[in-house]
Kinemage of the C-alpha trace (Angstrom):
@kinemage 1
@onewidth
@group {chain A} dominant
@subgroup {mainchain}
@vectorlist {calphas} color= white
{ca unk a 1} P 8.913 -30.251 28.149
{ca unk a 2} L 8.712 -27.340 30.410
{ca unk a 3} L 10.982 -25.566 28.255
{ca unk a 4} L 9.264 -25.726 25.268
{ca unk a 5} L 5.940 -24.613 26.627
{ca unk a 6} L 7.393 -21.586 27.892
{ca unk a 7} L 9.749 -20.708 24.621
{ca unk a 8} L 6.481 -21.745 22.455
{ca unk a 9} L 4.668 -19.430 24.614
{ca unk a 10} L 7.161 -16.371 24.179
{ca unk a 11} L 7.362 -17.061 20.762
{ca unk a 12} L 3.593 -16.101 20.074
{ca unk a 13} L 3.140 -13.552 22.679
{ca unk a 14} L 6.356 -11.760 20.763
{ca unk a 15} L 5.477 -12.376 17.441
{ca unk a 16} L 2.047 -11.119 17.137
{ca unk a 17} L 3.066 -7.588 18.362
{ca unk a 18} L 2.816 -5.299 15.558
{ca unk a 19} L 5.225 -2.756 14.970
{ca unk a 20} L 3.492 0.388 15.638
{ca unk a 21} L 5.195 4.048 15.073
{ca unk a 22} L 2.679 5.266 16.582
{ca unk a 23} L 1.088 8.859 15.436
{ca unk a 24} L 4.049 11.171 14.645
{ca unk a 25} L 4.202 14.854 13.602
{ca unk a 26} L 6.603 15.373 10.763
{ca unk a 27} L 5.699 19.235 10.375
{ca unk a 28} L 3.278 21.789 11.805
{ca unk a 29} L 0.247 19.679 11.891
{ca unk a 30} L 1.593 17.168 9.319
{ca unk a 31} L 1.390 13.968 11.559
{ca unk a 32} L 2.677 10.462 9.407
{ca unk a 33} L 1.728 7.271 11.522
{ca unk a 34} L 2.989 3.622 10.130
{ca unk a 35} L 1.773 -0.155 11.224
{ca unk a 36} L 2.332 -3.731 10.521
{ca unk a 37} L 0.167 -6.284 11.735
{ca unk a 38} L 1.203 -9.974 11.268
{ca unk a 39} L -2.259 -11.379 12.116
{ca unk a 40} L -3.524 -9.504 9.304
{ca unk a 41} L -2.814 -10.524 5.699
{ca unk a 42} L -4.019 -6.994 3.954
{ca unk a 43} L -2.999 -3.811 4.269
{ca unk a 44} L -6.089 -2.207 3.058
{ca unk a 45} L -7.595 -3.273 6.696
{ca unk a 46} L -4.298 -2.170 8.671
{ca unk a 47} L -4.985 1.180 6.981
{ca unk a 48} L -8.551 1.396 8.237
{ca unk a 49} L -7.613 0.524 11.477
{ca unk a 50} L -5.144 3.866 11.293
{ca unk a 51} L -7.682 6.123 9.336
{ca unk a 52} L -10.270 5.548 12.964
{ca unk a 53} L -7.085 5.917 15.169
{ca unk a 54} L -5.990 9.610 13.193
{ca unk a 55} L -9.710 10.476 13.428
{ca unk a 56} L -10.019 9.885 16.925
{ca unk a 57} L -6.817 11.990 17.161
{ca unk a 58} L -7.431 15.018 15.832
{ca unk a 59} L -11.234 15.029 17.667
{ca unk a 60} L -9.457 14.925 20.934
{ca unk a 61} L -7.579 18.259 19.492
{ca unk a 62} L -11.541 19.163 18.713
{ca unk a 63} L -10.502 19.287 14.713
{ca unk a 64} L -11.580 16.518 11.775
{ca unk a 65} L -8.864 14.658 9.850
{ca unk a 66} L -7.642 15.115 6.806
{ca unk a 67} L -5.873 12.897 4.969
{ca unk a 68} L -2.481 13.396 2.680
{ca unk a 69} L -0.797 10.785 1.686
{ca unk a 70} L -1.485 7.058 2.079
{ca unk a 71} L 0.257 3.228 1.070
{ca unk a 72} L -0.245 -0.502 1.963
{ca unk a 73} L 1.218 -3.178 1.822
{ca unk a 74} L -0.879 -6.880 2.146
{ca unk a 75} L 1.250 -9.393 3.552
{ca unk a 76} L 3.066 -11.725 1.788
{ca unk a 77} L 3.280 -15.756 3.229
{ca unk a 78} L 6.940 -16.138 5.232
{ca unk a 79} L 8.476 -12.950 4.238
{ca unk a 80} L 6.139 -9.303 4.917
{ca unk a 81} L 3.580 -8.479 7.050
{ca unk a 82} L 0.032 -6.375 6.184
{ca unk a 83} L 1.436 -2.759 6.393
{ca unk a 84} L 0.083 0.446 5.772
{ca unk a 85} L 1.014 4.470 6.494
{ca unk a 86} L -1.069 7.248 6.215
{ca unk a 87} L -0.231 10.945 6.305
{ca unk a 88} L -2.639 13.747 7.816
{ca unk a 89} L -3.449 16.900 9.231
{ca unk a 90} L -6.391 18.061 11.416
{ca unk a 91} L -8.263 20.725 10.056
């Protein structure tokens, strides 16, 4: 019984981690940053989440954000998570 608290334990800890890329620059101040979250079921709120994070980013460089590019994903029952990826620069 033991056993199956701690597995059952693991199980959630692990699997509500969200795979994170974390903010990335692709060019010259051309950063891309892509995220799932599993506890989230659209992607439209994933991608908020990132547009605060980039902001945040560039006003520790003392610039604004700008964004590029941008997708999401919602997530689909069983099979995807709530996804998103933005692309910016900071002006």
């Amino acid at each position: 019984m033991r056993n199956l608290v701690v597995i059952t334990s693991a199980f959630v800890l692990f699997g509500c981690a969200a795979p994170n890329t974390g903010i990335t620059e692709i060019n010259p101040n051309h950063y891309m940053y892509a995220k799932q979250d599993w506890m989230s079921w659209s992607g439209a709120t994933v991608k908020v989440e990132m547009f605060k994070e980039a902001a945040e980013f560039c006003k520790a460089k003392g610039k604004k954000m700008e964004i590029l590019g941008q997708s999401s994903q919602d997530a689909a029952a069983y099979t995807s998570s709530a996804g998103a990826e933005i692309q910016f620069q900071c002006i």
